[in-house]
KEGUKE-200153 format. One line per 10 residues: their letters; for each residue x, y negated, z of C-alpha. Coordinates in Angstrom, 1 decimal. Example, Ala and Ser with C-alpha at 12.3 -4.5 7.8 and 13.67 -1.06 7.14 Angstrom:
AS) 12.3,4.5,7.8 | 13.7,1.1,7.1
This chain:
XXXXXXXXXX) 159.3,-46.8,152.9 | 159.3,-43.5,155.0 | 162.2,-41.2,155.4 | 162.3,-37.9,153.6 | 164.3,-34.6,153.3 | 166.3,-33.7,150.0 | 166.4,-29.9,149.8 | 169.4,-29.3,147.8 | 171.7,-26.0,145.9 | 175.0,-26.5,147.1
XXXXXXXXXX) 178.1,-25.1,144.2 | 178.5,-21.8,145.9 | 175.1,-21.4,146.3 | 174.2,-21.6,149.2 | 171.3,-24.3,150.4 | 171.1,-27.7,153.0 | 169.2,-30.5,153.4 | 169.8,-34.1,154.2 | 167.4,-36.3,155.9 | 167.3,-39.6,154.0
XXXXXXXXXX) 166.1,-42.7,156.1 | 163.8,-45.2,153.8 | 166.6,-47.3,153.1 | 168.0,-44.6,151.1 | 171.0,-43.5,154.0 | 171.6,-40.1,154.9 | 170.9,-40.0,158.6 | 171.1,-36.0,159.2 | 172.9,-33.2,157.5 | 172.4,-29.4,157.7
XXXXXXXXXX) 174.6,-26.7,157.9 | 175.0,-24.4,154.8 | 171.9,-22.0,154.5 | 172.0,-18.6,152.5 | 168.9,-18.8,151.3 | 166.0,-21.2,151.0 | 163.8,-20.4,153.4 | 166.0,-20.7,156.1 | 167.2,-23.9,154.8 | 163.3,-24.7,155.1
XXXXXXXXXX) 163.1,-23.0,158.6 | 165.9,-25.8,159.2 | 163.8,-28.8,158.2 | 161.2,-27.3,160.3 | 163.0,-27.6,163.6 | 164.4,-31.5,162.5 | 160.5,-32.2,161.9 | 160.0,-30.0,165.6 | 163.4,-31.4,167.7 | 163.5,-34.7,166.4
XXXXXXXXXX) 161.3,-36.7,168.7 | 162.8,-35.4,171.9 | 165.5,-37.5,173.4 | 167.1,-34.3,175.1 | 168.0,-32.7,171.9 | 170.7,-35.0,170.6 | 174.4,-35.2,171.8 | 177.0,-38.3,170.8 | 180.3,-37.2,170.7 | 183.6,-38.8,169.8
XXXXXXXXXX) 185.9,-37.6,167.0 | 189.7,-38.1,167.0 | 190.0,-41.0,165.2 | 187.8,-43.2,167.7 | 184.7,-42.5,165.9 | 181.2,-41.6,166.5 | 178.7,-39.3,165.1 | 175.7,-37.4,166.8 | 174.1,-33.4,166.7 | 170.5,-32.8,166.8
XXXXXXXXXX) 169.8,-29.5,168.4 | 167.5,-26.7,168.7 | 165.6,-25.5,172.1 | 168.1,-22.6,171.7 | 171.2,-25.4,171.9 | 171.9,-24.3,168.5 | 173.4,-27.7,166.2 | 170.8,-28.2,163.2 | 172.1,-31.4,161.9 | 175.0,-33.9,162.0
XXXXXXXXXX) 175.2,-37.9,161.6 | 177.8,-39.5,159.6 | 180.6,-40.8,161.2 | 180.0,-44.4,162.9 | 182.5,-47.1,164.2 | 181.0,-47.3,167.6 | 178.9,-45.7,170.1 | 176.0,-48.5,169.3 | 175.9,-47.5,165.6 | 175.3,-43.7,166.5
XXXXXXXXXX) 172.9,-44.4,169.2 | 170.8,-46.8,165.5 | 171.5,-43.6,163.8 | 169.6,-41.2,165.9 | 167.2,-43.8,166.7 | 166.6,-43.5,163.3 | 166.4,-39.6,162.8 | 163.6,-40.1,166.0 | 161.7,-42.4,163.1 | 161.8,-40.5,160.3
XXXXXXXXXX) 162.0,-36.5,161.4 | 158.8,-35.7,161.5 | 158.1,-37.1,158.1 | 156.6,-34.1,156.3 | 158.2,-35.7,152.6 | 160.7,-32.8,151.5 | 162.2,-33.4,147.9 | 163.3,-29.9,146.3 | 166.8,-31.3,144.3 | 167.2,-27.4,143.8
XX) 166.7,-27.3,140.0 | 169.0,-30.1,139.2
């Protein structure tokens, strides 16, 4: 099974997306949007950036973990990994956003 994107309302109401590999594991989370079409506008550059090595960025948190950014051709961040145990297991996970970013699947969750 592919990878998709959940659109999705957040409490406050404001919008973000996560991009779900086919496995059913969040690989990529947005920031908060204000509205929905830049929430959309979002997905779009994940779907653009994703395929191109240069745009993504491992870093290390405090706690000896991993996680990675995907980026825009502006450097701006439009998405975040989970947090992994080692270097290896964020280098799977942005393997994985490589595989399934461009998928054009996006699931509106908005209404519920």
């Amino acid at each position: 099974m592919a990878g998709y994107y959940e659109l999705k309302l957040a409490k406050n109401g404001e919008f973000f997306f996560n991009l779900v590999a086919g496995n059913g594991q969040n690989i990529l989370k947005s920031e908060m949007y204000s509205s929905r079409g830049a929430a959309e506008n979002g997905i779009a550059s994940v779907q653009k950036n994703s395929g191109d090595d240069d745009r993504y960025e491992c870093k290390a948190s405090g706690d000896d973990k991993h996680y990675f950014v995907l980026k825009a051709a502006n450097h701006q961040v439009i998405g975040q990994s989970q947090m992994y145990k080692s270097e290896s297991g964020c280098d799977n996970g942005m393997e994985s956003v490589k595989t399934n970013g461009a998928t054009e699947d996006i699931r509106d969750l908005t209404d519920g």
